[in-house]
C-alpha positions as CSV (number, residue, x, y, z in Angstrom):
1,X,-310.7,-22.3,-120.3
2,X,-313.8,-20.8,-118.0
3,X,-315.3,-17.7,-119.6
4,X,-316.5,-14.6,-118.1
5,X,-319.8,-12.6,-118.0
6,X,-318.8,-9.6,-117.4
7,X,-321.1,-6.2,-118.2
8,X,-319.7,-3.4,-119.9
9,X,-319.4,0.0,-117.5
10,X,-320.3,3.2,-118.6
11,X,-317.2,4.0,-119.9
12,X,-317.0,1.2,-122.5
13,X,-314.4,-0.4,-119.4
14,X,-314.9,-4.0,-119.9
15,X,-313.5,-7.5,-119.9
16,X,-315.0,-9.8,-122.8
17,X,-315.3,-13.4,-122.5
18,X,-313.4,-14.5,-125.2
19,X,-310.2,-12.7,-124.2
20,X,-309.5,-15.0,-121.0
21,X,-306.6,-16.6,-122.1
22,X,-303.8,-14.4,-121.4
23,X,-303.7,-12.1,-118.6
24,X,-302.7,-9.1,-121.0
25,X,-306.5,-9.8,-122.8
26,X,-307.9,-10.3,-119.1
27,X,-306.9,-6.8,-118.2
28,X,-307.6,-5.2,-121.4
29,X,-309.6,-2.1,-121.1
30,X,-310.0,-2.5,-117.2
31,X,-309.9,0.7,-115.0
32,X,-308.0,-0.2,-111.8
33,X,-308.4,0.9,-108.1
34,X,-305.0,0.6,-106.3
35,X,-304.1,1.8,-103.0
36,X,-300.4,1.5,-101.6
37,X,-299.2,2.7,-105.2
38,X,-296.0,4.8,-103.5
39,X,-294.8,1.9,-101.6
40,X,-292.4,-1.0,-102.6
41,X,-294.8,-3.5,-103.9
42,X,-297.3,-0.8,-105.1
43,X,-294.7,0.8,-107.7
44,X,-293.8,-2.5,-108.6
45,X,-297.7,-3.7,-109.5
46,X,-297.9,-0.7,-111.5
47,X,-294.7,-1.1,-113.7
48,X,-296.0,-4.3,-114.4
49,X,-299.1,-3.9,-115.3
50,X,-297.8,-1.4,-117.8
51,X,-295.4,-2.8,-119.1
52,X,-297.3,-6.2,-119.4
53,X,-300.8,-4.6,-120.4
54,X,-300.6,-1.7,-121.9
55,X,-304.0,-1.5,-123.1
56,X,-305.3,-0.9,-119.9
57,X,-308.3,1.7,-120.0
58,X,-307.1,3.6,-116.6
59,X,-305.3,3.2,-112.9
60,X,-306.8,5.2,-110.3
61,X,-304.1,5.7,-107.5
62,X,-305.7,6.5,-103.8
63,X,-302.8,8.8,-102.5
64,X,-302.9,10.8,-99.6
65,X,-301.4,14.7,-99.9
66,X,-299.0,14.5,-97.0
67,X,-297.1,18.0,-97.7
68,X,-297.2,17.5,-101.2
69,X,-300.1,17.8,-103.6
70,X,-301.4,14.2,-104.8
71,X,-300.3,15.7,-108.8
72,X,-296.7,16.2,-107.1
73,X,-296.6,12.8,-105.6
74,X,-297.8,11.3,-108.8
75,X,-295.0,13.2,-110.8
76,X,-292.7,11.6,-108.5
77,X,-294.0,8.2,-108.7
78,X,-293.8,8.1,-112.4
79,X,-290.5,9.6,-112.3
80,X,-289.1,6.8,-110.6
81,X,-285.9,5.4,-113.2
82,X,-288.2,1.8,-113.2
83,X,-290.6,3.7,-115.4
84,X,-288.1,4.3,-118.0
85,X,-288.9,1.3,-120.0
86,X,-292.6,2.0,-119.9
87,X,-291.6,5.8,-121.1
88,X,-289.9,4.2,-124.4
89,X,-292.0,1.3,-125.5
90,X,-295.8,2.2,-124.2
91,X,-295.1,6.1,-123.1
92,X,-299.6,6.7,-123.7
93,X,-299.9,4.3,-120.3
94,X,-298.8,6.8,-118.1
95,X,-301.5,9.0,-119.2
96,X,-303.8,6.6,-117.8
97,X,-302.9,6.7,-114.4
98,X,-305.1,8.9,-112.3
99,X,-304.2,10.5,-108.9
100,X,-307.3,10.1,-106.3
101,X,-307.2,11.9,-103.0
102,X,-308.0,9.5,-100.1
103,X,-306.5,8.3,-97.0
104,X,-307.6,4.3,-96.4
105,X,-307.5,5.5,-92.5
106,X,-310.1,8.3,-92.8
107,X,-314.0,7.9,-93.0
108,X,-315.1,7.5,-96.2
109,X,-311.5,7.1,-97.9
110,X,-311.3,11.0,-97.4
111,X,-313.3,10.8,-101.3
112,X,-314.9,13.8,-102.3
113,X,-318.4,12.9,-103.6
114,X,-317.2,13.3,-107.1
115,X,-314.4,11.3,-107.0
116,X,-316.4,8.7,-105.3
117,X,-319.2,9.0,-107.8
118,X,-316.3,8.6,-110.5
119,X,-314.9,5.3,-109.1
120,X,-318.3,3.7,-108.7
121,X,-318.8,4.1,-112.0
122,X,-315.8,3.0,-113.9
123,X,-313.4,0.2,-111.1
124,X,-313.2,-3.5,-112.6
125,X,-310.6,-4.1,-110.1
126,X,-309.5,-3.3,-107.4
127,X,-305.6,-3.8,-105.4
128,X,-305.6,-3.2,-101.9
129,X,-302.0,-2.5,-100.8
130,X,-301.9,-0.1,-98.7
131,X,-301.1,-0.5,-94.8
132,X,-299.3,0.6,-91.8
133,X,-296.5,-1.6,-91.8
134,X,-294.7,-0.9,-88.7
135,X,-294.2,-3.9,-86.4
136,X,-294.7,-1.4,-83.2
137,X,-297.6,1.4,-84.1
138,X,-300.1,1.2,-81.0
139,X,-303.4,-0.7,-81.7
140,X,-305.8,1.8,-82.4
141,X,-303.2,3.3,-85.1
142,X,-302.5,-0.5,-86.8
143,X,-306.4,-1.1,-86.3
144,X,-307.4,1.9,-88.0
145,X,-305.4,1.7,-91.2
146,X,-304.8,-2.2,-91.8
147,X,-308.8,-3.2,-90.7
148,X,-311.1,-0.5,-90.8
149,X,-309.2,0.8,-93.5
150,X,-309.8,-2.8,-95.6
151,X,-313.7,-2.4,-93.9
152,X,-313.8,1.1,-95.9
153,X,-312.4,-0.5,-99.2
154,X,-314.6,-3.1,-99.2
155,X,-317.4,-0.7,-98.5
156,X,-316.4,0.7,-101.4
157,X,-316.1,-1.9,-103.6
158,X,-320.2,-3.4,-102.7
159,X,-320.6,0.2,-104.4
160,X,-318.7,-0.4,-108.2
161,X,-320.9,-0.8,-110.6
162,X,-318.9,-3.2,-112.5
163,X,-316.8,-4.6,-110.3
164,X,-315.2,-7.8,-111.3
165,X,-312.6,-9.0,-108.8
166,X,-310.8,-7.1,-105.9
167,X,-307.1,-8.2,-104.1
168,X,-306.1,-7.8,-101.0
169,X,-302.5,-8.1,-99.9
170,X,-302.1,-9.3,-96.5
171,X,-299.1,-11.2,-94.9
172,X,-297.9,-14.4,-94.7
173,X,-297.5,-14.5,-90.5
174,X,-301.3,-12.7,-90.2
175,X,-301.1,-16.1,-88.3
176,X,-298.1,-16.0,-86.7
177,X,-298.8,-17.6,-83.5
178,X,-300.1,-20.9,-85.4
179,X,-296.9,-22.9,-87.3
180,X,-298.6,-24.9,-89.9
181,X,-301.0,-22.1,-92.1
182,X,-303.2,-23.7,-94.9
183,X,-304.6,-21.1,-97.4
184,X,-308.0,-20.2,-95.4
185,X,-309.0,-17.1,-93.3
186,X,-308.7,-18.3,-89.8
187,X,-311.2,-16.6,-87.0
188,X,-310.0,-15.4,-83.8
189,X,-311.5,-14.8,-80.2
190,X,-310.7,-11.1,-80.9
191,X,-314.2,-9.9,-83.3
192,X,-312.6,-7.1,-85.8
193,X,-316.3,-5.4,-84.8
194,X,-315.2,-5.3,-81.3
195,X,-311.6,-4.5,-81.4
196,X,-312.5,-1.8,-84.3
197,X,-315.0,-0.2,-81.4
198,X,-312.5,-0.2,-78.4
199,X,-310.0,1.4,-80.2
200,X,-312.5,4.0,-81.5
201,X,-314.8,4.3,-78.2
202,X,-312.6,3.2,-75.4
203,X,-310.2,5.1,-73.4
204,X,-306.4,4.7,-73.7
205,X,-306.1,2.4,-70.8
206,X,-308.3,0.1,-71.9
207,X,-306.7,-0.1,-75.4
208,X,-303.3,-0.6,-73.8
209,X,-304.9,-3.9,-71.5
210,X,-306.1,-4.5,-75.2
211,X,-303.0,-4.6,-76.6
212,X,-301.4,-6.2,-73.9
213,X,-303.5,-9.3,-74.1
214,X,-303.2,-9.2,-78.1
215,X,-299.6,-9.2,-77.9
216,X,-299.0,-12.3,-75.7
217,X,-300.7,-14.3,-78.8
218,X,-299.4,-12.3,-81.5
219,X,-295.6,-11.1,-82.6
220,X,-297.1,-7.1,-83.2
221,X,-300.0,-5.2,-83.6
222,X,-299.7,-4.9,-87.2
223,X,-300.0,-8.9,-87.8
224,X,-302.7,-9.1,-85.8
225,X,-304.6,-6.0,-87.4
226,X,-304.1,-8.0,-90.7
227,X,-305.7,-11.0,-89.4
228,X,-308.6,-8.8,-88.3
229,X,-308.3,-7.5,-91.8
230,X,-309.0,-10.9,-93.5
231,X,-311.8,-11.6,-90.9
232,X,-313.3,-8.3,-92.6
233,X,-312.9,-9.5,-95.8
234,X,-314.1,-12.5,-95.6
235,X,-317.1,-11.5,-94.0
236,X,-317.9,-9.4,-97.1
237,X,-317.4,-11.3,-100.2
238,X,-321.0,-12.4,-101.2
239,X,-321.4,-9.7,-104.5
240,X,-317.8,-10.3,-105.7
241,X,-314.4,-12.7,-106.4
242,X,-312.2,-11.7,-103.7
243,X,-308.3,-13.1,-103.8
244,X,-306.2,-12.3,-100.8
245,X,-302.6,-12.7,-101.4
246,X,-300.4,-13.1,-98.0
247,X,-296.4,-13.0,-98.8
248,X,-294.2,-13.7,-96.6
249,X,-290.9,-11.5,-96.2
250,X,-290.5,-9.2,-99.4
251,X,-287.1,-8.7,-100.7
252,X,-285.2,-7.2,-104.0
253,X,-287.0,-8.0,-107.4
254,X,-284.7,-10.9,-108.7
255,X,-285.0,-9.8,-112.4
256,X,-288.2,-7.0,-113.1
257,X,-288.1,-4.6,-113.0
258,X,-284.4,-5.0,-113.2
259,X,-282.4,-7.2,-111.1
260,X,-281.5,-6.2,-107.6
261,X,-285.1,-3.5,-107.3
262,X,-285.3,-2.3,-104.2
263,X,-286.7,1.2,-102.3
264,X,-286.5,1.0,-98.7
265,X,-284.0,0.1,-95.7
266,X,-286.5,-1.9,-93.6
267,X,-286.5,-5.1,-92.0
268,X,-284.5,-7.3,-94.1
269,X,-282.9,-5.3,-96.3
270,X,-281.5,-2.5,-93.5
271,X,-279.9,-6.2,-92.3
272,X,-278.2,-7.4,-95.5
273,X,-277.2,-3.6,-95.8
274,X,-275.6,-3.2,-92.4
275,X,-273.9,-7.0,-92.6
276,X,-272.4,-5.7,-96.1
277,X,-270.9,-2.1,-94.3
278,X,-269.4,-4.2,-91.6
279,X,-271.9,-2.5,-88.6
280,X,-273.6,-5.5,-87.6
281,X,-271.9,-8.6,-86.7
282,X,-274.2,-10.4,-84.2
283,X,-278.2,-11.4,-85.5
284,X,-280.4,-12.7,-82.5
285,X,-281.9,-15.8,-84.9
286,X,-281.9,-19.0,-84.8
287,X,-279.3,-20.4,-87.4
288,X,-281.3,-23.4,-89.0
289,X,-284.1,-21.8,-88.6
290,X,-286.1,-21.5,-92.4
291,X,-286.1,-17.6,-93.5
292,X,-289.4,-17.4,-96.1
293,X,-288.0,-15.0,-98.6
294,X,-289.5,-13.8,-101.3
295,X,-288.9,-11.6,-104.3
296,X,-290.9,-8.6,-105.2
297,X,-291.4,-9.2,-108.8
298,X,-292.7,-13.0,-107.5
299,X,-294.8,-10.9,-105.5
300,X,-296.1,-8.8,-107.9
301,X,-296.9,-11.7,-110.6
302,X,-298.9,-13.5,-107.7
303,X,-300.6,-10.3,-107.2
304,X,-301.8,-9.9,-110.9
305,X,-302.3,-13.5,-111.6
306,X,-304.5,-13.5,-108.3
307,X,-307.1,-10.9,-109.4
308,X,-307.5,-13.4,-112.8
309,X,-307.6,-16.6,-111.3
310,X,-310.1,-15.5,-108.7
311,X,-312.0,-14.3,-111.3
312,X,-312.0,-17.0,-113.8
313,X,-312.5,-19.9,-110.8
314,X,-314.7,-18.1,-108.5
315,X,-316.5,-20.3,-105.6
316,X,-318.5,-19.5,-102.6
317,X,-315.4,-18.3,-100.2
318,X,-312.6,-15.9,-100.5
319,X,-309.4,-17.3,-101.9
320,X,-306.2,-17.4,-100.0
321,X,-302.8,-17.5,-102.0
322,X,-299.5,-17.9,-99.7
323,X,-297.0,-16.1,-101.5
324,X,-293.8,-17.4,-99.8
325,X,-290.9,-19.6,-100.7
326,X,-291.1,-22.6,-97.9
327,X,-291.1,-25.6,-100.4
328,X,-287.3,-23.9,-101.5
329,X,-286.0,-22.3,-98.4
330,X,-283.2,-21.2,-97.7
331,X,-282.2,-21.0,-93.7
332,X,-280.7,-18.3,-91.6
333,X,-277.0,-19.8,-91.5
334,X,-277.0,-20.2,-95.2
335,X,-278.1,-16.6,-95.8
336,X,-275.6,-15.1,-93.6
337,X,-272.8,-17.1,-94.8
338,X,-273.5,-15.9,-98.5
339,X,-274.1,-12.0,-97.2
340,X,-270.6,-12.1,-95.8
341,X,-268.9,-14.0,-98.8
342,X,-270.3,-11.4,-101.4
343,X,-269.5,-8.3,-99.0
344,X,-266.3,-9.7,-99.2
345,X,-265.9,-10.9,-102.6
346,X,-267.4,-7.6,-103.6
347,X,-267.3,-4.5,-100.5
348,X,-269.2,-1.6,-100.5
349,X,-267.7,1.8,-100.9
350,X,-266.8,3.5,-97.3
351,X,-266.9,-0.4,-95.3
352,X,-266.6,0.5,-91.7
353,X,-265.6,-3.0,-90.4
354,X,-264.3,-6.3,-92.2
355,X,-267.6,-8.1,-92.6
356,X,-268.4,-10.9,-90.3
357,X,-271.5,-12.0,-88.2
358,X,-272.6,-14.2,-85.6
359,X,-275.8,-15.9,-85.3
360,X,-276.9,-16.1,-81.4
361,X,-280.4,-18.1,-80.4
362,X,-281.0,-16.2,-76.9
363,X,-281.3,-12.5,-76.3
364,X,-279.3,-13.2,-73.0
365,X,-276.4,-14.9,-75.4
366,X,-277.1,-12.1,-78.0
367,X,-277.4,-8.8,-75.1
368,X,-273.7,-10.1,-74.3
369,X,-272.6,-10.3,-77.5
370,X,-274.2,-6.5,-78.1
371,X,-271.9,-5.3,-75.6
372,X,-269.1,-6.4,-77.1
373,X,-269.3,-6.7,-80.9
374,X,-271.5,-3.3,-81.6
375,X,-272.2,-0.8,-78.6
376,X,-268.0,-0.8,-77.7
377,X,-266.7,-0.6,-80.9
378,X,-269.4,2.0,-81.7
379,X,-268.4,3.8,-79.0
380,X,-264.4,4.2,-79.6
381,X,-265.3,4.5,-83.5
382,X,-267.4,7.2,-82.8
383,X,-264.7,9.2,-80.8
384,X,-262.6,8.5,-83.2
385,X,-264.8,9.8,-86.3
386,X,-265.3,13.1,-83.8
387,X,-261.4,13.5,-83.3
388,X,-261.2,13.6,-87.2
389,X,-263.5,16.3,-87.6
390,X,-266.6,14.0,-89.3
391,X,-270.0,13.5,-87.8
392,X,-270.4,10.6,-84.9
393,X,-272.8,7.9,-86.4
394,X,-271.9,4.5,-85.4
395,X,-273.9,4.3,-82.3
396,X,-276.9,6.0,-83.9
397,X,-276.6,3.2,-86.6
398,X,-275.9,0.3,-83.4
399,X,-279.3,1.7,-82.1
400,X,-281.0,1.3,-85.8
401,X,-280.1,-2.2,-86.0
402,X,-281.3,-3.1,-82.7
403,X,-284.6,-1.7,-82.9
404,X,-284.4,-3.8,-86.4
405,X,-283.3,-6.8,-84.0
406,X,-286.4,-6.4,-82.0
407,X,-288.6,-6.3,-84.4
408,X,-287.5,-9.1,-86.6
409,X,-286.4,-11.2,-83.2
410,X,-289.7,-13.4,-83.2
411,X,-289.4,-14.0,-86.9
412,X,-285.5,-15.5,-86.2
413,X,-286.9,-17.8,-83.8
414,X,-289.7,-19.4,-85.1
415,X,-290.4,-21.1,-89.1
416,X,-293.7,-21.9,-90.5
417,X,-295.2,-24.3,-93.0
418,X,-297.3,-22.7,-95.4
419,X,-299.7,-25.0,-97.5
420,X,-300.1,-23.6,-101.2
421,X,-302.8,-25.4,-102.6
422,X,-304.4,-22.5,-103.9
423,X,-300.7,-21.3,-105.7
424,X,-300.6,-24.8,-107.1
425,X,-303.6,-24.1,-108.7
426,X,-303.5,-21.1,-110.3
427,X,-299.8,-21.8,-111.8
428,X,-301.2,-25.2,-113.5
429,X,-303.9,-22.6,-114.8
430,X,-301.4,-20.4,-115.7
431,X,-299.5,-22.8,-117.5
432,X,-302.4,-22.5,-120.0
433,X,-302.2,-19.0,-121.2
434,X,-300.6,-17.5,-124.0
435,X,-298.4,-14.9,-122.4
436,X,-297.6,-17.5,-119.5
437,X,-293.7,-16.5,-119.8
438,X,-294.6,-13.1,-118.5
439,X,-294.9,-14.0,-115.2
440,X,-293.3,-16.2,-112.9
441,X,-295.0,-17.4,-109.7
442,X,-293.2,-20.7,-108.8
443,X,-289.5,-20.5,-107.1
444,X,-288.6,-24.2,-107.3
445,X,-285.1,-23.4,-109.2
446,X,-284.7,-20.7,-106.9
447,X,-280.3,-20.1,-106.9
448,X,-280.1,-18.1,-103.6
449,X,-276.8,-17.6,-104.1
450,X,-277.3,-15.6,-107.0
451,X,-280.3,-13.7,-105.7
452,X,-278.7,-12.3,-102.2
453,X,-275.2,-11.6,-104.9
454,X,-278.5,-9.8,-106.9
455,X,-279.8,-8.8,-103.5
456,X,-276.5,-7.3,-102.1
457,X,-275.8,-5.4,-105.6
458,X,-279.3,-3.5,-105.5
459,X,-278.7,-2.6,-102.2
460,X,-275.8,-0.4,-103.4
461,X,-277.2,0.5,-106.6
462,X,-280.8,1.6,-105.0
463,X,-280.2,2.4,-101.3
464,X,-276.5,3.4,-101.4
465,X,-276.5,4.9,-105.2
466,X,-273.0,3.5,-105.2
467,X,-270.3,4.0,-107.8
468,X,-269.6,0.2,-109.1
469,X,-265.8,2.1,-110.9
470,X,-264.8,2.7,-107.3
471,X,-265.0,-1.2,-106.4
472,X,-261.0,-0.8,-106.6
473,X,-260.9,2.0,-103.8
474,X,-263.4,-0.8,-101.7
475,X,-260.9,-3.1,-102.1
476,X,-258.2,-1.8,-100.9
477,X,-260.3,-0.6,-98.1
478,X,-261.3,-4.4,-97.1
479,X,-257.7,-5.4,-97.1
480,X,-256.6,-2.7,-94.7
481,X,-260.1,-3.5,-92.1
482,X,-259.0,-7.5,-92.7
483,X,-256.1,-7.0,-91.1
484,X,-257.2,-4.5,-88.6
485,X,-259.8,-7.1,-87.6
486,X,-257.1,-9.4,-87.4
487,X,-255.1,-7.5,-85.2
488,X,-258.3,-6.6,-83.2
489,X,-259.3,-10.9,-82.4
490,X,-255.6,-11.6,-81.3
491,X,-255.6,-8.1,-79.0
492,X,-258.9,-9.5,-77.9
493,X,-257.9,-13.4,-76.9
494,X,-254.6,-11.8,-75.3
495,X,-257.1,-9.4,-73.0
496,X,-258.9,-12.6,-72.2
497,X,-255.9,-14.7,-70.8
498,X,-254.5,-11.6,-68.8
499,X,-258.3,-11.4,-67.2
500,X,-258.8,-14.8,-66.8
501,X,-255.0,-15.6,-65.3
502,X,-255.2,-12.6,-62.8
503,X,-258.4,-14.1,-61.6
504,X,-257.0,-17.6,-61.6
505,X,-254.1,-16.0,-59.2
């Protein structure tokens, strides 16, 4: 096993060289920098590294006030029921996890000297999570956060004294518009310098012919400000091990940590969700097209595993682990088919429709298709929700999903090969460590079945807090819209023949 020469902070913080074979010894008595801690994958990198190493000297969390104080939306973090476990078995961790105010899209971080002064002194590592994820932000927004925002954290980190390693989570498609991605950080036309001092310099319409141009090469702004991101990165790694991790799409944990995890209603999971309630029947993909899903918890280990590995095995370039699932994948059709079988086999409470979906290649196929299977029955369902005294909601929803479709439409219509070298790597390395069960970082046996059934049940559990005793109600529910839905296709093919024989005569 490589050893480590690592110095010893000012605050006794260190790593010693004879502790580098188990990742709970590698993070012993760190202090962490993380950023993103409030989102999805940030809560679930710091339930981990709780649970897992609970010896860890202190977790700085960058979090910006919004209308709370940052003390407020700590509390609330580490309220969060996935804590609970850490509350029983190592409740002193919790103490050790500091709330920093800064904003990653403000000069500086938004620090105060102090605080500044304070991180210098004690950070070992450092997890860059957070970003603007939205597909459809403008450019100077996505540009701001996702690079300048990385150019300000790395800024910070060639100021730590005793820095030892720093992760950056980036995305799988920050390449999107190449189709075979090796695990390297690939240079563009468009200089992060330069686009960094339009969209802080130049006037709006210049950003917008900016944008324009970006977006007939790339799927969004934010991919594209992530590539520009890892440009940044890489351009900066000459005092330190830097790992970035890119994962592909992130879904519900599939067992930490507990099965099912999940905190949000975008992208994929606002799809699996509106499939199960019966609101969406028609998906704009490409049905044997590959989906790269991957867990969170998968996710997470990569991301832990990452900041050791690059660490241990350092070279002269940035490291590049592709977190995604492409050497197990499961495809578009095959993931539908088992989202309707489990909303069937087991509906969720208040189903508006019997669940069924169809998978159309072309937006003229699918705008068709719209008409018929969402905005219409959205519309009469609506009126008929109004006439029985509840709130109209249907069409809202309809106009939801199809914001989802847009956004997700380039990623049903395209697949990638993603090389994994670098993964390969580290999990033969890992392989060697003492607490290698504690993580999990390959998904050969992956049973996607089982996950989306997982999937499906967090969904109702986390998103919908649904009671599991009222599956019975469901039930009958289901049987009543099956035969409704019935009713509905015959109604529909007898409509057809009357249009089609009064044109034929």
């Amino acid at each position: 096993m490589d050893k480590m020469n690592i110095k010893v902070n000012e605050n006794n913080v260190s790593v010693k060289p004879n502790k580098a074979n188990s990742i709970e010894a590698f993070y012993d008595n760190t202090a962490i920098l993380m950023t993103g801690a409030t989102g999805f994958v940030g809560k679930g990198i710091l339930e981990k590294l709780m649970r897992v190493c609970p010896s860890i000297a202190a977790i700085y969390v960058l979090i910006r006030p919004k209308d709370q104080t940052i003390q407020q939306r700590l509390k609330e973090l580490i309220d969060n029921p996935i804590y609970d476990n850490i509350r029983v078995k190592h409740p002193s961790v919790l103490s050790r996890i500091h709330p920093v105010q800064g904003d990653v899209s403000l000069p500086d971080l938004g620090l105060s000297p102090a605080d500044r002064i304070m991180l210098v002194k004690n950070v070992n590592i450092v997890f860059h999570v957070a970003a603007a994820v939205r597909f459809n932000n403008p450019l100077n927004v996505a540009v701001n956060t996702n690079t300048k925002g990385t150019a300000r954290i790395m800024e910070l980190c060639t100021e730590l004294k005793h820095l030892i390693s720093v992760v950056y989570i980036s995305t799988a498609y920050s390449n999107a518009n190449m189709l075979e991605i090796e695990e390297k950080v690939y240079t563009t036309s468009f200089k992060p310098s330069s686009v960094i001092n339009m969209c802080e310099t130049g006037d709006q319409k210049s950003i917008d012919l900016l944008e324009d141009e970006i977006l007939k090469i790339y799927p969004n702004t934010y991919t594209f400000s992530k590539n520009l991101a890892e440009q940044v990165i890489s351009n900066n790694t000459d005092s330190f091990p830097v790992a970035i991790v890119r994962p592909s799409v992130i879904g519900a944990s599939l067992k930490e940590p507990c099965p099912g995890w999940v905190d949000n209603i975008f992208g994929l999971t606002s799809i699996f969700m509106l499939i199960g309630k019966g609101t969406t029947r028609a998906m704009l993909v490409k049905r044997s097209k590959r989906l790269d899903l991957v867990p969170v918890d998968y996710v997470v280990d990569m991301i832990i595993c990452a900041a050791w590995h690059v660490t241990l095995h350092r070279n002269d370039e940035v490291k590049v682990y592709n977190s995604t699932s492409n050497a197990h994948p499961i495809r578009w059709n095959q993931m539908k088919d088992i989202i309707v079988q489990c909303s069937r086999e087991m509906p969720m409470n208040n189903v508006m429709w019997y669940p069924f979906c169809r998978l159309v290649p072309n937006q003229y196929g699918y705008n068709v298709v719209d008409i018929f299977l969402h905005i219409l029955p959205a519309f009469f369902m609506d009126i008929f929700l109004k006439l029985s005294g509840r709130k109209p909601m249907i069409m809202k929803t309809s106009k939801f999903f199809n914001q989802v479709v847009r956004a997700v439409k380039f990623f049903g219509q395209h697949e990638w090969t993603f090389h994994q070298d670098n993964v390969t790597n580290m999990i033969q390395k890992v392989k060697l460590l003492k607490d290698r069960d504690t993580v999990k970082l390959d998904l050969c046996d992956m049973d996607w079945k089982k996950y989306i059934r997982t999937y499906m049940t967090g969904i109702e559990k986390f998103i919908l807090k649904e009671d599991s005793k009222s599956i019975d109600a469901a039930q009958r529910r289901l049987l009543f819209l099956y035969w409704v839905h019935q009713i509905t296709q015959v109604f529909g093919v007898v409509v057809l023949l009357v249009i089609m024989l009064y044109v034929v005569y």
